[in-house]
C-alpha positions as CSV (number, residue, x, y, z in Angstrom):
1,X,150.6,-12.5,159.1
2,X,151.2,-15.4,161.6
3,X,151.0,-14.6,165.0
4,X,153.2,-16.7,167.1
5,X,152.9,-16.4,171.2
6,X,155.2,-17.4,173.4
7,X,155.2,-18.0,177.3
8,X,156.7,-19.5,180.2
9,X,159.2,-17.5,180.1
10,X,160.5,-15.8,184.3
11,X,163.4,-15.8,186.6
12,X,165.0,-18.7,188.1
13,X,167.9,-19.5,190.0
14,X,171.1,-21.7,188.3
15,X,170.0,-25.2,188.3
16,X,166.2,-24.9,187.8
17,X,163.7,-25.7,185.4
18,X,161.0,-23.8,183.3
19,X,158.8,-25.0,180.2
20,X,158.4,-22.5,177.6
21,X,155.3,-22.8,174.6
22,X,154.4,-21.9,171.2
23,X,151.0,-21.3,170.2
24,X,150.3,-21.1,166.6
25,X,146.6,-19.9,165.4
26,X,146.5,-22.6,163.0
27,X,147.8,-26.2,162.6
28,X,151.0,-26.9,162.5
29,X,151.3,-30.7,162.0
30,X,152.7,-30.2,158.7
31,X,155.6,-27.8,159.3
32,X,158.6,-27.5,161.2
33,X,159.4,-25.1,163.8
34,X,162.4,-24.3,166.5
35,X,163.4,-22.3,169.2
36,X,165.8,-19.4,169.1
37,X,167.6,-16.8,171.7
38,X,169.1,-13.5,172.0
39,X,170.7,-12.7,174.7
40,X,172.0,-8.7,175.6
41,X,174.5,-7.6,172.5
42,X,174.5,-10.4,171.3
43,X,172.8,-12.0,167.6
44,X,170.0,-14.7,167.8
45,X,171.2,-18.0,168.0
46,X,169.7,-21.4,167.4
47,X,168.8,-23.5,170.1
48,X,166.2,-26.3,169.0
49,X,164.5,-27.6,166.0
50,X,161.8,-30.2,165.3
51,X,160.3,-31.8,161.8
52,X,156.4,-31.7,161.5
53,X,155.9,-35.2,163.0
54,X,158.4,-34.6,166.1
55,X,160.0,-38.0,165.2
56,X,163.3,-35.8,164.7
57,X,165.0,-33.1,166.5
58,X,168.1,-31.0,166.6
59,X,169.7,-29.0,169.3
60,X,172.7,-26.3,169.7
61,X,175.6,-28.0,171.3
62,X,175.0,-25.8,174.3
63,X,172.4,-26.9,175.5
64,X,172.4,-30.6,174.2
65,X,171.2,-33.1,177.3
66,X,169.6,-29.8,178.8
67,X,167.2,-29.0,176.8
68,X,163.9,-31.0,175.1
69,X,162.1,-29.5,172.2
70,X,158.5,-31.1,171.8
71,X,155.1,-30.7,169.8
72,X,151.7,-31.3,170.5
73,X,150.1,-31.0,167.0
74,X,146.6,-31.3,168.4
75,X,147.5,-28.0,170.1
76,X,149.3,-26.5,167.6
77,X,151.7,-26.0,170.4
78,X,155.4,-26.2,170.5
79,X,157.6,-26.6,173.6
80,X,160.9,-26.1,175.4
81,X,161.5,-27.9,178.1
82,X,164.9,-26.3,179.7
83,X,166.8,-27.9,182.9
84,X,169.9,-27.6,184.1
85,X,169.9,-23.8,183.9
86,X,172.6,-21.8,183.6
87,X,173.4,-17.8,184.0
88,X,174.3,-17.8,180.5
89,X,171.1,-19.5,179.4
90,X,169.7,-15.5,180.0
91,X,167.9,-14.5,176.6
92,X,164.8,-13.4,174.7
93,X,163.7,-16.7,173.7
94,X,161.9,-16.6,169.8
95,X,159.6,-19.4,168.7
96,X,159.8,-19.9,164.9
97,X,157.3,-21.6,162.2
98,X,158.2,-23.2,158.9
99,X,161.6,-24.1,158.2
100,X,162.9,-22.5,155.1
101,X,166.1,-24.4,155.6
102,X,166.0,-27.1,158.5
103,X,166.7,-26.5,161.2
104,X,168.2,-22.5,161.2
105,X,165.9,-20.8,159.0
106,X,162.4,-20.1,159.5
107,X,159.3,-18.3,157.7
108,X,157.5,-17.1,160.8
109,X,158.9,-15.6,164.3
110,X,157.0,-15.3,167.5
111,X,157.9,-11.7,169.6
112,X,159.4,-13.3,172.3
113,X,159.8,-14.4,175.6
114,X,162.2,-13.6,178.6
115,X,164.2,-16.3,180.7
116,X,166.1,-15.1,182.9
117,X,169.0,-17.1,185.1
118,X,170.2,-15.9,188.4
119,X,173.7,-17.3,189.5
């Protein structure tokens, strides 16, 4: 079993910033991987996706210009870099490892990490 970990998740007010990571235990330079969220009632959506070399990248129209997914291979470390915020960015953000169909579908999922917006 793969055990994903994410952090960086907290509470900010509308308009800030937070980083959220990915650590794998292994490498990852050969795989893709993306970011996910579930907010309250609601099913997991998509929000980020990049190949193995980071040389391409795909995001969910809401957050497009927002938000920057990035790797650091020699880390095996994935990241979310999330600005702009808004209320309705609140969700338990997923990490996920392997693409099994770029970008939405993914081998491995991490447990999860909360981001909360205040308004």
């Amino acid at each position: 079993q793969v055990r994903l970990v994410e952090s960086g998740g907290g509470l900010v007010q509308a308009g800030g910033s937070l980083r959220l990571s990915c650590a794998a235990p292994g490498r990852i330079s050969t795989v893709a991987m993306g970011w996910f969220r579930q907010a309250p009632g609601k099913d997991r959506e998509f929000v980020a996706a990049i190949n193995y070399s980071g040389t391409n990248t795909y995001y969910a129209d809401s957050v497009k210009g927002r938000f920057t997914i990035s790797r650091d291979n020699a880390k095996n470390t994935v990241y979310l870099q999330m600005n702009s915020l808004k209320a309705e960015d609140t969700a338990v953000y997923f990490c996920a490892l392997e693409a099994t169909n770029w970008p939405h579908e993914y081998r491995y999922w991490g447990q999860g990490t909360q981001v909360t917006v205040s308004s």
